[in-house]
C-alpha positions in Angstrom: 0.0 0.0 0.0 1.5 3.5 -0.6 0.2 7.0 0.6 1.7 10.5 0.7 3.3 9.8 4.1 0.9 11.5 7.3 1.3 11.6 11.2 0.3 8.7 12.9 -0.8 9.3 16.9 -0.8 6.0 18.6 -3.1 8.5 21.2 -6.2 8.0 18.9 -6.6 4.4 19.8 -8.0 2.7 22.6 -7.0 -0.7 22.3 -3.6 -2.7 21.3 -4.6 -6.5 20.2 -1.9 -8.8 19.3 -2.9 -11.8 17.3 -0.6 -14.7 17.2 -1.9 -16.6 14.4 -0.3 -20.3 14.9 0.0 -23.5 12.7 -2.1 -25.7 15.1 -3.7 -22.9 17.3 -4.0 -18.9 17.4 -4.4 -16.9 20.5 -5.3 -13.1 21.2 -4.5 -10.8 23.7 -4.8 -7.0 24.4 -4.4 -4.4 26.4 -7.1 -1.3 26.9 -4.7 1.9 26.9 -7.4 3.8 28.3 -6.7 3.6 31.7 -2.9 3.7 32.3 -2.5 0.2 33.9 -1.2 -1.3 31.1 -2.3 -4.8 32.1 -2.6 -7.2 29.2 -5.5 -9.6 28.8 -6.2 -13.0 27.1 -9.1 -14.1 25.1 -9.5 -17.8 26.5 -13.4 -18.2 25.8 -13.4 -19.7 22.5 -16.8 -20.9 21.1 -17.2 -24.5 22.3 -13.4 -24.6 23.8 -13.4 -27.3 25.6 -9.1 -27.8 25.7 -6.8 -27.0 28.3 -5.7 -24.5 26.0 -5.9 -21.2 25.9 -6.1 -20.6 22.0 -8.5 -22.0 19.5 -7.2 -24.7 17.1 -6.6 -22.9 13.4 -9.0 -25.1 11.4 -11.7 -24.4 8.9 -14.4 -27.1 7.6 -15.5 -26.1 4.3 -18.5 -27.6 2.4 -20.5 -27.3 -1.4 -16.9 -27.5 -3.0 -15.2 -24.5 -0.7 -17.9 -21.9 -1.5 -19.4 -22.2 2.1 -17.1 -21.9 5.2 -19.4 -24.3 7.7 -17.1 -23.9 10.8 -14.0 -22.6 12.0 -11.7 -23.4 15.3 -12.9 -26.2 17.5 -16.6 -26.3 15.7 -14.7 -27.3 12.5 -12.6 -30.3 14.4 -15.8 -31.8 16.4 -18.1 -31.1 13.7 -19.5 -34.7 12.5 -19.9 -33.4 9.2 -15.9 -33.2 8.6 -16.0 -37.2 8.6 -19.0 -38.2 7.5 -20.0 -36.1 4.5 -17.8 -36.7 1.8 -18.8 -33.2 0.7 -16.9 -31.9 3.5 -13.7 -30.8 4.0 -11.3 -29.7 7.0 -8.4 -27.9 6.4 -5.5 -27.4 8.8 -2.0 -26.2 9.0 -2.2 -24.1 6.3 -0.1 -21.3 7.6 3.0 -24.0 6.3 1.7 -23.0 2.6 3.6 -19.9 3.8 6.7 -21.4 4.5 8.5 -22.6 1.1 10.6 -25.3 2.9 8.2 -26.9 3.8 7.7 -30.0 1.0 4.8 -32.3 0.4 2.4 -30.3 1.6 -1.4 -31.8 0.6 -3.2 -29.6 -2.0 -6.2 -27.1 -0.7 -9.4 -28.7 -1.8 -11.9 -27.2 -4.2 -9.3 -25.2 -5.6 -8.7 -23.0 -2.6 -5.6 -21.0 -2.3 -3.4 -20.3 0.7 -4.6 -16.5 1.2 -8.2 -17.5 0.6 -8.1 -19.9 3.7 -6.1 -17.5 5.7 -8.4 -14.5 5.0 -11.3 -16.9 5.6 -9.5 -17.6 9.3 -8.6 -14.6 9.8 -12.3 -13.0 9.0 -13.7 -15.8 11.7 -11.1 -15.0 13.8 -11.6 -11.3 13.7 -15.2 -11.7 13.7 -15.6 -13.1 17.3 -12.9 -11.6 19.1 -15.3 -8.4 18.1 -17.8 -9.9 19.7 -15.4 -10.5 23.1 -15.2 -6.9 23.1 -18.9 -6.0 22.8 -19.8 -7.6 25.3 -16.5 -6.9 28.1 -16.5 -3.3 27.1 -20.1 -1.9 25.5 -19.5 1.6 26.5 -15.5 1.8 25.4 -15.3 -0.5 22.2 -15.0 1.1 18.7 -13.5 -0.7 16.3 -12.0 2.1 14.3 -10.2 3.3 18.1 -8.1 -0.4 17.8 -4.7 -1.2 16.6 -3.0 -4.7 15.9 0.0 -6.4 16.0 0.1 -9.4 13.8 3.0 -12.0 14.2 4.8 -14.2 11.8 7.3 -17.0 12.1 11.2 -15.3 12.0 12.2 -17.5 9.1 9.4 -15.9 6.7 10.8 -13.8 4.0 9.5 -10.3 3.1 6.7 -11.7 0.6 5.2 -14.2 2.6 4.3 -11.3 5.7 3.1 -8.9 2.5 0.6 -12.2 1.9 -0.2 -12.2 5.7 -0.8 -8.1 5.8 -3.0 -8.3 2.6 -5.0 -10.9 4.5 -5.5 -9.4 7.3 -7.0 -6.1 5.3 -8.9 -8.6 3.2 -10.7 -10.0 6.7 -11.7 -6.5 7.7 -9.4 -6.0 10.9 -7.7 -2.9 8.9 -8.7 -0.9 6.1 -6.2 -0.8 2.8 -6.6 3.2 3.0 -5.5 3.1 6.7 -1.7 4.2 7.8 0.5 1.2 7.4 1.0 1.2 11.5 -2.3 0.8 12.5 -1.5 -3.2 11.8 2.4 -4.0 12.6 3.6 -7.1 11.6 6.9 -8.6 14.0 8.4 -11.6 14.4 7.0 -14.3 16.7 10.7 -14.9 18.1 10.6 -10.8 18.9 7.3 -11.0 20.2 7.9 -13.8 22.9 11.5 -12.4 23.6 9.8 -9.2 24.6 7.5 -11.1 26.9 9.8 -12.5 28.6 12.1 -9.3 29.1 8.7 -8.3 30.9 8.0 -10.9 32.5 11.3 -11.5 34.5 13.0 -7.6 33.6 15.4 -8.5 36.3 17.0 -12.4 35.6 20.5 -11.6 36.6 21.5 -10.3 33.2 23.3 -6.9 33.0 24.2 -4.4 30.1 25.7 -6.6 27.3 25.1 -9.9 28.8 23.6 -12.3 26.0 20.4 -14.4 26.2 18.8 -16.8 23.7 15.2 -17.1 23.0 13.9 -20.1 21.4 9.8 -20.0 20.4 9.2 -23.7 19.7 5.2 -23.6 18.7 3.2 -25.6 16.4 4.8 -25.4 13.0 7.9 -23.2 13.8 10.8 -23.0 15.7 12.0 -19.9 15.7 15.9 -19.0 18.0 17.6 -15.4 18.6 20.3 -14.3 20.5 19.8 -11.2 22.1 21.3 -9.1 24.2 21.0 -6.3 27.2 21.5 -2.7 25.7 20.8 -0.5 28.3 23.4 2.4 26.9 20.5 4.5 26.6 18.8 4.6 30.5 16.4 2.2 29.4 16.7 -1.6 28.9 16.2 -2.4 25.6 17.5 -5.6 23.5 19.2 -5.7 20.7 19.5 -8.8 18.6 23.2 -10.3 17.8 22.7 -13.2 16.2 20.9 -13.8 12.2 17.2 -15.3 13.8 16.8 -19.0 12.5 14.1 -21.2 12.3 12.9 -24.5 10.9 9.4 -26.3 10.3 10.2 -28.4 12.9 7.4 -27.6 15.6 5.1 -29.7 17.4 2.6 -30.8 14.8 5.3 -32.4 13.0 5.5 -34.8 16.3 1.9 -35.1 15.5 2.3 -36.6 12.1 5.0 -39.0 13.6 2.1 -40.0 16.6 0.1 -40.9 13.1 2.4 -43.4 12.1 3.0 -44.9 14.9 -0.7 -45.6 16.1 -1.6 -47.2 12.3 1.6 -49.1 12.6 0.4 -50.5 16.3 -3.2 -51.1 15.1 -3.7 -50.2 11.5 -3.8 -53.8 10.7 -6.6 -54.9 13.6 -9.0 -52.1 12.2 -9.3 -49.7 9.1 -9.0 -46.3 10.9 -11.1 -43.8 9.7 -11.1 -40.0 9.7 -13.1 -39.8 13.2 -11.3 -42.7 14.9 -7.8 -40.9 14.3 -9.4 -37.4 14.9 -10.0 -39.0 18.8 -7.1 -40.7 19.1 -4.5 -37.5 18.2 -7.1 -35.3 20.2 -5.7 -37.9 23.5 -2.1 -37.7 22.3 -2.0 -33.9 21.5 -3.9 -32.9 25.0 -2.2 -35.5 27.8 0.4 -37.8 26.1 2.3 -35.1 24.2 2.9 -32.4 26.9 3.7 -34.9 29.6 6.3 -37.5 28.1 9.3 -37.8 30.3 11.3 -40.4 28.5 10.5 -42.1 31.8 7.2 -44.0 31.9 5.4 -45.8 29.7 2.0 -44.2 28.2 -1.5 -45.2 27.9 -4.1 -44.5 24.6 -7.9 -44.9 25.8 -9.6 -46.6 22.4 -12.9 -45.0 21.8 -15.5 -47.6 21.6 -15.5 -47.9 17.6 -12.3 -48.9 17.6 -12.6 -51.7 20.3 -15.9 -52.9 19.2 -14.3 -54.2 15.4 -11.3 -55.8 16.9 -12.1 -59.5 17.0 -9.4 -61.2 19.2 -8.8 -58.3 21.4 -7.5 -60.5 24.6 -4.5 -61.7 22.3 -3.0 -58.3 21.6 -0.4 -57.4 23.9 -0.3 -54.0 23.3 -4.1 -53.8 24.3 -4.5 -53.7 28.4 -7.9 -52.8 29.6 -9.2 -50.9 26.5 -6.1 -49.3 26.3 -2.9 -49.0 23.5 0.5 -49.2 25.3 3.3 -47.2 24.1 6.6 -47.9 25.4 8.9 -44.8 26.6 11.0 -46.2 24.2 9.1 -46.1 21.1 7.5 -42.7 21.8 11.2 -41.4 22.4 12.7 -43.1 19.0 9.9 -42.6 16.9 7.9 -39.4 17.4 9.8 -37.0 19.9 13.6 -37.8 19.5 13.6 -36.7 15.2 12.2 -33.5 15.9 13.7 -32.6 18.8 16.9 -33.1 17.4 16.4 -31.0 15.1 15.5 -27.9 17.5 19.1 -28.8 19.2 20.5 -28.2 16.0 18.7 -24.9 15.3 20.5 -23.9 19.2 23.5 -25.1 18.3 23.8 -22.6 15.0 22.7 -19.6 17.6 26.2 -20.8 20.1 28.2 -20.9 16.8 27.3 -17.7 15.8 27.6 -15.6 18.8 31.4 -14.9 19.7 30.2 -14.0 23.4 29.1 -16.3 26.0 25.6 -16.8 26.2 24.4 -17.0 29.7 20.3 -18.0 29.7 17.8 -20.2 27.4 13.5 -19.1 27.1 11.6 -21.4 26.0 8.2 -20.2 25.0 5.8 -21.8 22.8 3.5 -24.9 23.2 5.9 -27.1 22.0 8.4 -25.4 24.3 6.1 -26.7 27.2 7.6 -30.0 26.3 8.9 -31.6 29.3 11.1 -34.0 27.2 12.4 -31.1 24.9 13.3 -29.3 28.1 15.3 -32.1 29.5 17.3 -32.7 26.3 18.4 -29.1 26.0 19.5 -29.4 29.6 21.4 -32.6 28.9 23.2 -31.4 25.6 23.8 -27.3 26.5 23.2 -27.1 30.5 26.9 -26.7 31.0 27.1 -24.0 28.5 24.0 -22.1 30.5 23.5 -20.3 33.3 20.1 -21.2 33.7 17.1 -22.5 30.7 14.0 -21.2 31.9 10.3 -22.1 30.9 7.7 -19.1 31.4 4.6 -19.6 32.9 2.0 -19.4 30.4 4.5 -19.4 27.4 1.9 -20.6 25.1 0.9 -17.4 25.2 4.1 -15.5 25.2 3.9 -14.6 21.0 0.2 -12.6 21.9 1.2 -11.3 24.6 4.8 -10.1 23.5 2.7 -8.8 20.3 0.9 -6.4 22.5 3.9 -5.4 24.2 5.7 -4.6 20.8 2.4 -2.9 19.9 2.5 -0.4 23.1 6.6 0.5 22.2 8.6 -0.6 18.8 11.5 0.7 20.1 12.3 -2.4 22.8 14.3 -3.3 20.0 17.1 -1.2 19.2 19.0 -3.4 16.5 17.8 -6.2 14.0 20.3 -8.4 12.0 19.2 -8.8 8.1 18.8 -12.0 7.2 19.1 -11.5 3.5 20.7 -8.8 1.0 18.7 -6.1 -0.3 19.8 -4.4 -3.3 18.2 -3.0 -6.7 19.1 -3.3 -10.6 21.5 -0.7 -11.3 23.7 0.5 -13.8 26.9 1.3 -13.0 30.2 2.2 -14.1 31.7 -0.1 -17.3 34.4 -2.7 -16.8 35.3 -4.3 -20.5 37.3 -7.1 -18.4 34.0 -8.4 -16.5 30.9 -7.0 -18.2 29.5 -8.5 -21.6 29.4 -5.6 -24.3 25.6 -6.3 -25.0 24.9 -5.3 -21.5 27.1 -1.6 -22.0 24.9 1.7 -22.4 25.9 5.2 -22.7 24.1 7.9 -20.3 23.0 11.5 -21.3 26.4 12.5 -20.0 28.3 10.2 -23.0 29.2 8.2 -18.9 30.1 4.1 -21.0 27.7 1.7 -18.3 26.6 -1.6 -17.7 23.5 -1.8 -17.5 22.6 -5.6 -15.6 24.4 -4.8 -12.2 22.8 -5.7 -8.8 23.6 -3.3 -6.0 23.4 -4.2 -2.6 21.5 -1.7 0.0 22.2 -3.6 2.5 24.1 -7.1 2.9 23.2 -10.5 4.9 24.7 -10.2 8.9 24.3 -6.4 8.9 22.9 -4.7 12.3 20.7 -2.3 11.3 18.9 0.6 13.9 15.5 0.4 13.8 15.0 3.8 12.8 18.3 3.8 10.5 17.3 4.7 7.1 19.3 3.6 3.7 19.4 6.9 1.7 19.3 7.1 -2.1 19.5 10.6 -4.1 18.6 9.4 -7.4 17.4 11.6 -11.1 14.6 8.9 -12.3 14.1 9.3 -16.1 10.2 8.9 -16.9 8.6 6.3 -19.1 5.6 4.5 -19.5 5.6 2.9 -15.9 7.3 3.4 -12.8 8.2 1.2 -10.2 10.8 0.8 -7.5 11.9 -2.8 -7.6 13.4 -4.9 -5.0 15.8 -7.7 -4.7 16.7 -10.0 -2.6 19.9 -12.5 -2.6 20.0 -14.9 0.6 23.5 -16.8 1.0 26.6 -16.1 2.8 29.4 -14.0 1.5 29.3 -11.0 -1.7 26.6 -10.9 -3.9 26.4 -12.0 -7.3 27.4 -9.2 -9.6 24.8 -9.3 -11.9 20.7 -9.0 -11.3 20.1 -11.6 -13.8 22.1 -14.5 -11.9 19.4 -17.1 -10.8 20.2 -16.6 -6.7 18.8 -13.1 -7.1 14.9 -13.1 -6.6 12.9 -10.2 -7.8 11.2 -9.8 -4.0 8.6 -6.5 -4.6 7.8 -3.5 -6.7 6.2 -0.5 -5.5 4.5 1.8 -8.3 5.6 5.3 -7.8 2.5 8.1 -8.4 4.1 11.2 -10.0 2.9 14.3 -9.0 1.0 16.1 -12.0 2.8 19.1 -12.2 6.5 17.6 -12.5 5.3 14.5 -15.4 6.1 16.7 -18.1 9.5 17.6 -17.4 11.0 14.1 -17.4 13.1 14.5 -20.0 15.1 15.9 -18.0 15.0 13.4 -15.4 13.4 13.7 -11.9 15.3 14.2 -8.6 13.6 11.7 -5.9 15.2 11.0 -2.7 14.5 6.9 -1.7 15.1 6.2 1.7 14.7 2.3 2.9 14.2 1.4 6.3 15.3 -2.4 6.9 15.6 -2.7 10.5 11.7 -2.9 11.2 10.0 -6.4 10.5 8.6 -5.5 7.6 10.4 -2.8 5.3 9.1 0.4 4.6 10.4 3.0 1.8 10.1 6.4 1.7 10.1 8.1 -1.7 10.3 11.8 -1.5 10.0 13.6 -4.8 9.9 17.8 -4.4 7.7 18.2 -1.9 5.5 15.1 -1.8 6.4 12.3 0.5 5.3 8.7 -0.4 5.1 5.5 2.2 5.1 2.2 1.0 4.4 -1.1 3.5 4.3 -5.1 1.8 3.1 -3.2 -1.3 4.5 -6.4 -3.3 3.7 -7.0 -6.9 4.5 -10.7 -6.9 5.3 -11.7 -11.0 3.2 -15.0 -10.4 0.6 -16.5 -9.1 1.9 -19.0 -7.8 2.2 -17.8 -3.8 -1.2 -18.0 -4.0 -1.2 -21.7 -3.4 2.3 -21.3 -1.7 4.3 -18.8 -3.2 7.6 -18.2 -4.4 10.2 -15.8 -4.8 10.5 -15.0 -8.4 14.1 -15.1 -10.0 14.7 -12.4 -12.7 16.8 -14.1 -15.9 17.0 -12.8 -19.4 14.3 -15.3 -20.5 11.8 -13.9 -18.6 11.4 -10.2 -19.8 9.0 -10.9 -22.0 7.2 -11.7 -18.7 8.0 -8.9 -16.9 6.4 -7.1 -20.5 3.8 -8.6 -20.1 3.2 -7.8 -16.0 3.7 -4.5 -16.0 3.0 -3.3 -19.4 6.2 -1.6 -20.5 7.6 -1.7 -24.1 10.4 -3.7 -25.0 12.2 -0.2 -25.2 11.5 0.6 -21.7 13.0 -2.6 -20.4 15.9 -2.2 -22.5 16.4 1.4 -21.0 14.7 0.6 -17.4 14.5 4.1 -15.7 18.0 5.1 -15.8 18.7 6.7 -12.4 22.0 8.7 -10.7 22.4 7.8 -7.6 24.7 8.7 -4.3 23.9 5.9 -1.8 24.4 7.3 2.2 27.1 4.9 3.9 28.2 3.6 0.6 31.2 5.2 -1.4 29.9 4.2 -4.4 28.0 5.9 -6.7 26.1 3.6 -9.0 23.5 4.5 -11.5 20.1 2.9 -10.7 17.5 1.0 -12.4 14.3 0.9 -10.8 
């Protein structure tokens, strides 16, 4: 979305709601501004909750081949319908379309995409926390006087949280015309290591002391080192490690629980879609949470299940109605190939940081794991001070949400994950560059025309106000837009924007003012500016006296994120695409917006294309 930047008062809004929207469940919290406390609340009452948890499963049952949404939350999992009408359909864990690493994921049914479901959640979601409010505060509630906080997992790229933000103004929460930080989108890592600064502000740690925060939920596992900064009177954190994550959360013990139970008994009975839907409900609410590696565990079978197995006294792995599972086989074949994994992920974090790291959080409802717990103890308790487990830390990301919503500036420093850069032309080396790729500016200056020139690189620590300045001259033609790129391994980025590691990550169509159109021959001054150490970037395009903001205003070049996107790499081949996209001439491509640019922190002086 881009306007000609305005003020934003966070003073014009009565409410701060942070929405952690979860693989396997979503929470909700808030805090009413209105009276100074401060004191941040939990939605807990879902509709027909009956769980120990405090969020509501993230589940839709659709019906009449995905036209009409029948159910969402825990109506959508103990609705008969989903298993006994072949017309209908439950669909879970689709935030993981989101996540590209993530392979073998099922298709949607009835040709659903990724944002439809999400928007389709979200609107649910939206929908009844609205109602929460009504009714708790009928004389302070206006939805216009509420902000949000949305979080997404730390390993997302830029494109996948633009997807997230467009849903969330498709499900009504914001409106597209509002100002970009009435909905902030953070990190889920940030979020929960923010709750935890609050929660225990005084844990022994001292101005520059480290601490790492690992979020293990239901999809996710996000880890970041942070560490003390209180340099300016006030304790803030500042992050010194690259954040990491995997797809390794909780649910993926889930689909190992799967396996295991139609290996024990998949051969005594054909196990339908409501028989397994009671048996993972058992494992998910008492047998995940409490495995210890030390006692053996116990399945109740429901009824159906007992009723079709004809010789049940002679299986031994049947006592009183009930399936055994060994400590053993539970440890070896659904906890101990995850969890593994989320030592790995910590491990990275201790390589990375050159300090000593004193303290482990572990938030998340996977992170309520007793047996995760004792196997980080056992592989990095002599390398830690202490590994602590909040209370409530299933609902550290909502809660931390709010608290990033109330003050973005708990964060002082962010480290970029990825390089940022733009196509450029700049100056022309007959050694390296290809002679089909040489122009010649207005100013007879010989260029190359296919360079890619990094903003900002992979590892750097960026401020959170620090702003990447560009003075540029932007020659007119028949479109404009400011393209991004991204390039996301180690070490210097690939010369050229047409080398297939470079991904075309967003455009954002620049509006001329009127009055200045008709003097591009001449080429018009505009002053970028590119703010990368917030969670989602923002650019500021200045041109005379008109100031421009643009938030996740990405132009994907195909469809394809709409089932589960992708980054699109830009190669010679595909111009005729990008032709097509953005209805340029051939011309125009050829001579993309030449720009003169003096980047701020950067010696060079590179002529841009954007």
């Amino acid at each position: 979305m881009s306007e000609i930047a305005q003020e934003f008062d966070p003073e014009n809004y009565s409410f701060v709601i942070g929405i952690d929207f979860g693989t396997t469940f979503s929470g909700c919290s808030f805090v009413f501004t209105g009276d100074g406390t401060e004191e941040v609340v939990d939605i807990t009452d879902w509709p027909n909750h009956g769980s120990q948890y405090s969020k509501v499963p993230t589940a839709l049952l659709y019906q009449d081949s995905g036209h009409n949404l029948i159910a969402w939350g825990d109506d959508a999992i103990n609705d008969p319908d989903q298993s006994d009408n072949p017309e209908s359909f439950l669909v879970e864990r689709f935030k993981l379309f989101l996540d590209k690493s993530v392979e073998s994921m099922p298709e949607l049914p009835f040709d659903l995409t990724a944002i439809q479901v999400i928007t389709d959640y979200l609107t649910a979601f939206y929908e009844y926390t609205k109602t929460v409010f009504e009714e708790s505060f009928p004389d302070l509630y206006d939805p216009s006087k509420c902000r949000y906080c949305l979080t997404v997992p730390t390993i997302w790229n830029d494109m996948a949280k633009a997807i997230m933000r467009k849903a969330a103004i498709q499900s009504g929460i914001v409106d597209p015309y509002d100002h970009p930080n009435r909905l902030m989108v953070t990190s889920e890592s940030e979020s929960a290591a923010l709750y935890c600064e609050k929660s225990f502000p005084g844990f022994n740690l001292s101005h520059g002391d480290q601490w790492m925060l690992c979020d293990a939920g239901g999809g996710t596992v996000d880890l970041v080192v942070y560490a003390v900064d209180e340099s300016s009177g006030e304790r803030q954190l500042c992050e010194v490690t690259m954040a990491s994550g995997k797809s390794c959360g909780s649910t993926f013990l889930d689909a190992n629980m799967e396996i295991l139970i139609k290996e024990k008994i998949g051969h005594l009975v054909e196990l339908n879609g409501s028989m397994m839907l009671q048996l993972m409900h058992q494992f998910i609410e008492d047998m995940k949470p409490q495995f210890d590696n030390e006692e053996d565990m116990f399945m109740p079978l429901p009824s159906s299940i007992l009723e079709v197995i004809e010789d049940l006294d002679s299986e031994s792995e049947i006592v009183d109605g009930q399936l055994v599972f060994t400590a053993n086989e539970l440890r070896e074949q659904v906890f101990e190939p995850v969890v593994l994994q989320v030592i790995e992920l910590i491990e990275e974090q201790f390589q990375q940081s050159s300090s000593e790291i004193k303290a482990l959080f572990l938030v998340g409802g996977f992170g309520q794991s007793k047996y995760l717990f004792q196997r980080i103890e056992e592989v990095f308790g002599d390398r830690l001070e202490f590994i602590h487990v909040p209370p409530r830390g299933d609902l550290a990301v909502a809660r931390g949400a709010v608290i990033y919503g109330l003050n973005q500036q708990k964060v002082t420093k962010r480290i970029l994950r990825r390089t940022y850069g733009i196509w450029s032309a700049m100056m022309f080396d007959p050694v390296l560059d290809s002679p089909e790729d040489q122009i010649v500016d207005g100013d007879g200056m010989s260029l190359c025309n296919n360079r890619f020139f990094a903003f900002a690189k992979m590892g750097d620590a960026v401020g959170i106000d620090e702003c990447v300045c560009s003075e540029f001259k932007w020659y007119r033609s028949e479109s404009q837009s400011l393209r991004i790129y991204t390039y996301g391994n180690y070490g210097d980025a690939p010369r050229y924007i047409d080398d297939p590691d470079i991904k075309l990550m967003c455009a954002f169509d620049i509006d001329f003012p009127l009055d200045i159109e008709r003097n591009h021959e001449e080429g018009i001054p505009a002053l970028v500016g590119i703010y990368f150490g917030s969670t989602e970037m923002r650019v500021e395009i200045t041109i005379h006296d008109s100031m421009f903001t643009y938030t996740s205003a990405y132009d994907c070049l195909d469809n394809s994120y709409e089932v589960g996107y992708s980054e699109v790499p830009l190669k010679r081949s595909s111009m005729s695409l990008l032709v097509n996209k953005y209805k340029m001439s051939t011309t125009y491509i050829e001579n993309f917006a030449r720009l003169r640019s003096s980047v701020v922190h950067n010696s060079k002086k590179p002529v841009a294309n954007i």
